[in-house]
C-alpha positions, -999 to +999 in steps of 0.1 A: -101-731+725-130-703+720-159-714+743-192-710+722-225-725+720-249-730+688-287-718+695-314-711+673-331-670+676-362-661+663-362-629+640-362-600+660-364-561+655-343-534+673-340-500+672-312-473+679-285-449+666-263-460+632-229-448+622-204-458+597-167-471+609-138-480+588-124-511+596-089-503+602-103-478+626-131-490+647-117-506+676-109-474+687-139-453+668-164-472+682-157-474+719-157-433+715-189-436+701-201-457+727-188-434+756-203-401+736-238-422+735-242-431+770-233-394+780-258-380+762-301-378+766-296-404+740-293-431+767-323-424+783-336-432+746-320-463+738-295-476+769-273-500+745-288-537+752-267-545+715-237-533+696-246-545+658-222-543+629-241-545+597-233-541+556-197-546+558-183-541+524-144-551+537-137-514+544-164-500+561-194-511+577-225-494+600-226-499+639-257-497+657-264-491+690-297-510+698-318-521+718-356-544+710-381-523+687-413-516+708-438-510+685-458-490+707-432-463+713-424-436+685-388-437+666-372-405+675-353-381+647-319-396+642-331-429+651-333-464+627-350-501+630-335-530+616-349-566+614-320-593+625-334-627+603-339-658+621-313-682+618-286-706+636-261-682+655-227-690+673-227-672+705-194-663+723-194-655+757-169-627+769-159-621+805-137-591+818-136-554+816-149-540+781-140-531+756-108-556+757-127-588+761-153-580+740-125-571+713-102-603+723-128-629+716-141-607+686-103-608+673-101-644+681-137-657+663-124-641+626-093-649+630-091-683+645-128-701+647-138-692+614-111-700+596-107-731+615-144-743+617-153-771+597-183-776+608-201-741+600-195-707+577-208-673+581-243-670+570-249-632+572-235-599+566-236-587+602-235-598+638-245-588+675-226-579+702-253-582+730-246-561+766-261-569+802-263-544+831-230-527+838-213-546+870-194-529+897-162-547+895-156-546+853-141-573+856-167-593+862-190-585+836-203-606+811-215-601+770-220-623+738-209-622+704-234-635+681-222-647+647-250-660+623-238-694+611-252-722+588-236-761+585-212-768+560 
């Protein structure tokens, strides 16, 4: 059984770097994208607090690297804002060296909860992979999976 918890967020801003992925491709394309990110000046810009796939039209869909919009500090060339709506969310916890448990519980919330769930449905056309400090033993870090969700 996937462990998950249903909270309520507040609307909140972020800004960061997009890119489009295919589907068929991403679990691979985006950890590379992740790894050229935080080896560049770009992570002194934005250091990655959230992964966010948005617009997904069933074959490709934009990831953004993220992290909260500070109004008071200037978007830099290259660099978007989105506004993630308020809402109910489903929020999976993943624990273990990335990016396999990240993409373990991601595999197992479209497959199996979703489907399965009679209780909520997707309410969005993105979600939020959200990213703590870096641990030194991998295996012992921790992220979330946020899927908006609205009852049935």
């Amino acid at each position: 059984m996937l462990e998950y918890r249903i909270v309520e967020k507040a609307q909140f801003t972020v800004t960061g770097r997009v890119r489009s992925f295919d589907i068929d491709t991403s679990a691979d394309e985006i950890p590379k994208f992740w790894e050229e990110h935080l080896q560049s000046e770009d992570s002194k810009i934005v250091c990655g607090m959230y992964g966010i796939c948005m617009d997904s039209d069933g074959k490709k869909f934009e990831y953004m690297i993220a992290d909260n919009y500070l109004p008071w500090n200037e978007i830099p060339d290259g660099y978007e804002t989105r506004v993630i709506p308020a809402g109910t969310w489903a929020v999976f916890p993943c624990r273990g060296a990335l990016p396999k448990s990240l993409q373990d519980v991601n595999a197992k919330i479209w497959s199996e909860w979703l489907p399965s769930c009679k209780e909520y449905k997707l309410a969005g056309n993105y979600n939020v992979e959200m990213y703590t400090p870096p641990q030194e033993n991998p295996d012992d870090y921790y992220c979330e999976i946020w899927i908006p969700v609205e009852k049935i």
